[in-house]
Structure formats: C-alpha cells, structure tokens
N, C-alpha and C positions, 0 to 999 in steps of 0.2 A: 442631365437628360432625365424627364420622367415620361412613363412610360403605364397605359393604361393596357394591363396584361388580359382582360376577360371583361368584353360587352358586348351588345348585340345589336342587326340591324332587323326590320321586318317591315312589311308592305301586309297591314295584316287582314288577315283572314279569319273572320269569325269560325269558319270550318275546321283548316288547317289548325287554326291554332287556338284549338276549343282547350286547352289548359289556361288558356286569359279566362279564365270565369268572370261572374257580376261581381264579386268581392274585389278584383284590380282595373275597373271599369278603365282607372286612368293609364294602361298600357293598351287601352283598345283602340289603338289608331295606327299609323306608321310610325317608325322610328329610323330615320335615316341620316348620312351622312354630312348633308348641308347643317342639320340642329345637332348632332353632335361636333360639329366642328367649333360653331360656336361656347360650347358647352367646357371645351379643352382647351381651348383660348384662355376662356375667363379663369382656370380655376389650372394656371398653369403647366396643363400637358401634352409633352412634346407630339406624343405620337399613339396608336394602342394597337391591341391587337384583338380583328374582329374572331369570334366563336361563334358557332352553328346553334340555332333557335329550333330548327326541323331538321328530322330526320330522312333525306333524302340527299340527292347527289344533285337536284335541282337548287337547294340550298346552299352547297359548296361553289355550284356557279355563280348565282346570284352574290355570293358575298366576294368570290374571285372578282366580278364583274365589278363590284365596286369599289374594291381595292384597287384595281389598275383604274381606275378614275377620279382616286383621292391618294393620294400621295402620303398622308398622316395615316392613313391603315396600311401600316406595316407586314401584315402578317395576317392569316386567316388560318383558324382550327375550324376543317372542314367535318363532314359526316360522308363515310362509306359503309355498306354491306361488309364487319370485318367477319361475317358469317357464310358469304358469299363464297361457292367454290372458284371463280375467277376473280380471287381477292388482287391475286399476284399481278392480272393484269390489271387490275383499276388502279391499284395505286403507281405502277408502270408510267398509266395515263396520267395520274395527277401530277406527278415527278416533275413532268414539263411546264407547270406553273409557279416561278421562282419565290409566289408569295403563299403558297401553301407551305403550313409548317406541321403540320401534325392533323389530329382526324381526333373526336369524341363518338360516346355514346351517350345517350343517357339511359343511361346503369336506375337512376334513382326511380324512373317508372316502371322496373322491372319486377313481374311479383316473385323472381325466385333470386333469396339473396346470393343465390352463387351464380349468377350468371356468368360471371366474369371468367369463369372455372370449367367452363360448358368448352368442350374438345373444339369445336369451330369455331368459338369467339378466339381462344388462344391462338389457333392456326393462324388468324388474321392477324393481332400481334406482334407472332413471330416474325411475320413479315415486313413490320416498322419500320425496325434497325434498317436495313438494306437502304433505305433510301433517305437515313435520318430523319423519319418523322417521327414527332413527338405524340402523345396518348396522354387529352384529359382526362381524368378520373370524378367521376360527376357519382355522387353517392350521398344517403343517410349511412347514418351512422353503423345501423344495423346490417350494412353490408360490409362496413371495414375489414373482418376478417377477411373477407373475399378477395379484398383490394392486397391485403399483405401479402398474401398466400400469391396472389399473378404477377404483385412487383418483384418478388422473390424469385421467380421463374423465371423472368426475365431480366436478370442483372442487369445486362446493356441497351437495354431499352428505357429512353427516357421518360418517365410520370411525373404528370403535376397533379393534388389532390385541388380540385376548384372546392372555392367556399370554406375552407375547413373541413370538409367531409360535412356540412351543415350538423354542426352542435344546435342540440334544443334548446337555443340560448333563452326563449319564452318560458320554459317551463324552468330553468334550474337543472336540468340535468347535466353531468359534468365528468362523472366518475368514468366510465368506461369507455368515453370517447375519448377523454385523456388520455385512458391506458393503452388504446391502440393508436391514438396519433403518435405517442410516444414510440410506441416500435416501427410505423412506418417513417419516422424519420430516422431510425438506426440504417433505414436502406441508403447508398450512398445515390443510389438512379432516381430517386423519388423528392420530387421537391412541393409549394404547396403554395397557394393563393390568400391573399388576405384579401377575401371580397364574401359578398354577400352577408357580411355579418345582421344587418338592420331585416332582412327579410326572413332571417329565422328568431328575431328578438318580434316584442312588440310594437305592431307597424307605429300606432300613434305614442306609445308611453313608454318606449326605451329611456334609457340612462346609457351616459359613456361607462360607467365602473360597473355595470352587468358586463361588457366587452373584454375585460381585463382579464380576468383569470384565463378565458380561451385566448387571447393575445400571449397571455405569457408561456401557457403551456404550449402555443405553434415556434415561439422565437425560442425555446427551452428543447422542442426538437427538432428545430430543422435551423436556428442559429441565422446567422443575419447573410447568410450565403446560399442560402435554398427557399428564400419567401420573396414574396413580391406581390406588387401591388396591382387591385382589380377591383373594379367598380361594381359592377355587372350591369351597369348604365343601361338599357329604361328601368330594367327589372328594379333596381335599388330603388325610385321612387317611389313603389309605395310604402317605404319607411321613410324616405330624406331625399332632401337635395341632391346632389352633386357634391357642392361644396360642403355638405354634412358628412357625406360616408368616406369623403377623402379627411376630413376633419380629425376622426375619429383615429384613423393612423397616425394622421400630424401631430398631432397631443400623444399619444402614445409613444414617441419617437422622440421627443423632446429631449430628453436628456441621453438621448445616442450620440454617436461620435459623428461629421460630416458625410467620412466614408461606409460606416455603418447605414448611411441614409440614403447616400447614395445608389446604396446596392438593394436596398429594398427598393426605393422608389422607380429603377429602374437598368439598373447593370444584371441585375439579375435574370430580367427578360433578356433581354437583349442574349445574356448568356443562355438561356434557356432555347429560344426559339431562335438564334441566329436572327433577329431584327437590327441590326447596323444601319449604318446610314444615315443616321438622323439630323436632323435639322433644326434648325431655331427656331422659339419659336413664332417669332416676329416675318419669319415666311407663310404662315399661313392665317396669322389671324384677321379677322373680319371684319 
C-alpha cells in the first residue's frame, strides 16, 4: 500500500488565497479530486491524505465534503480556532466525521516564533488527545524550538513535523536545523513528513544530492518508523512533477530493505492517522 500523507485540494481564490502570488502563476486555478486521481493512478498510489490550504472551518467542510465523495481521500487534516474559547465543543463537533484525523495551523505565517507557546494555542492542544486527533506541525526553521518545547508538553499527543520543518535547502543551510530535528525526533509522540523538499530547493535547478544530507539527517532521527511520505501535490509543481518528487524518495530508498519501504511509503500513515481500509489500486484508476 502507498500512501500520499500531505496534499491539497482548492477551488481558487485570487482573494482567499493571495499567498499564490505571480511567482506560482501555475497553482492559479483549481486543484481537485477528479486530476488528482488521475495523478495517483499513474505514479502508483493507493490512497492520500487531504490537508487544509485555509484557515477556516469552511475549509475543513469543504475538504470533509470531498472525501465522503472520493473514496482514495482517506483522511483529512482539517483547521479549527485551537485559540477559540469553545475549542472543546468544536472539536466535539468534528469527532462525528469518521474521516477527520487531526487539525493544523499554519505556524510558518506567524510573526511571533513562539506562537505555539501562547496559553490559548496550548489550551487547544490539550484538547486533541480526547478524541485522537492528530496536530501538523507546519513551520521554518526558526521556529523549531517552539515546536520542541509544545511536543514536549504534550507527550501523548500525536505530531507530525510537515516538510521537514522546511530546511533552506536553496541556500545551503543545514547546521542548526539538523541540531533540532535531531532532538525533535528524540520525542517518542513526534513523527515527520518527507514532502515539500523541491519547494524549498531551487524551483528550476535542483540536483537530487542537494536532498541527501537533509534525507539522512530525517531517517538518522526519526528512523524508518516515524517518516512517511508526502507530496504536497499542487504545491510540489512548481519544482517537479509528480513523478519527480516521488522520484526523489525512490532513489533514496533503493537500497532499504522491502519492509523498511514499506513503512515509509505507507504503514507508517496509516499508523499515524488511523487511515485502514485500503484498496487496490486497479479500483479506482481511470
């Protein structure tokens, strides 16, 4: 089974969703389920798991709304208010939608790097566990302490870091995102995404062996039992294909063991967000 941990869908919005600047003209349209299904057909995978593009509750319906209409979106990381004094009953409310798995923010447009640390955001949180929702961890770099310091407060609450914490993989920097991915993988609740690598490299003039050393140093802390694999499908196009950004894993994995490959390409979701179920994938291709 493989298994597409982190992509997005969107009906877009020049307004809503004024972070598409003129620089990614080609994510300026929709992105929806009929072209992504094709997409997972062609390049092998079984199934994914949709993530929130906005931040709204209108967001989390809309991607509810087209999971219970595609059968291959397994799973959706919604967005709520975890700042909201009625946190307890929203997420109450979402409990009742069996393909909600977890909630994000995004942490990375925030201008203060502690936000994560802020007494209402943790309130929200706290409240996860209770109903087994899972919390992306959406950040630069320069917030990572933030991240270790709230995965630490919360032992039993489950984290996935998306992206790698987005390492500068463009510029060469490498030192001190090491040194803390390194301790957020010492947490046993914290596990981490192999996606978005091509969108922090250079969109047109990457190399696969700029990818390696942050590859080694994610499978060095978090070991072939806590990573898993993620597209971040539209977003990845403006460095690659499809078939290129999954490429880039495949070659890196080559000389793993079957089950070691397994678990990255998709046991490891599955353990992660409770996504079972899965299917061949000659049921749904096109």
């Amino acid at each position: 089974m493989v298994i597409d941990s982190h992509q997005h869908f969107w009906k877009f919005d020049p307004v809503r969703d004024s972070w598409i600047g003129d620089k990614m003209k080609i994510l300026q349209r929709d992105f929806l389920p009929p072209e992504l299904k094709i997409v997972l057909a062609d390049n092998g995978i079984d199934a994914c798991v949709a993530v929130q593009a906005d931040q709204s509750e209108a967001e989390t319906h809309f991607l509810l709304d087209l999971a219970a209409q595609h059968d291959f979106i397994r799973g959706v990381v919604g967005w709520v208010d975890l700042q909201a004094e009625n946190i307890a009953d929203r997420l109450a409310y979402f409990a009742q939608f069996p393909k909600i798995k977890g909630f994000r923010h995004i942490v990375q447009g925030e201008a203060d790097p502690n936000f994560m640390l802020r007494s209402g955001f943790k309130r929200g949180i706290a409240h996860l566990e209770k109903y087994g929702f899972t919390y992306d961890i959406l950040i630069f770099p320069h917030q990572m302490g933030a991240a270790l310091e709230l995965v630490k407060t919360f032992p039993n609450q489950k984290f996935v870091i998306d992206h790698l914490a987005k390492p500068y993989i463009k510029d060469g920097y490498y030192d001190g995102w090491a040194a803390l991915l390194r301790e957020l993988g010492r947490c046993d609740n914290v596990w981490c995404k192999i996606s978005g690598l091509v969108t922090e490299a250079d969109w047109t003039q990457w190399q696969y062996g700029q990818f390696v050393p942050y590859l080694d140093q994610a499978f060095d802390a978090f070991g072939c039992e806590r990573l898993m694999y993620g597209s971040d499908w539209p977003v990845c196009l403006l460095g690659g294909s499809y078939g290129q950004v999954k490429g880039i894993l495949g070659q890196y994995l080559q000389p793993f063991s079957p089950q070691e490959k397994d678990k990255i390409w998709g046991e490891n979701a599955v353990a992660f967000y409770g996504v079972g179920g899965l299917f061949s994938l000659t049921d749904f291709r096109v």
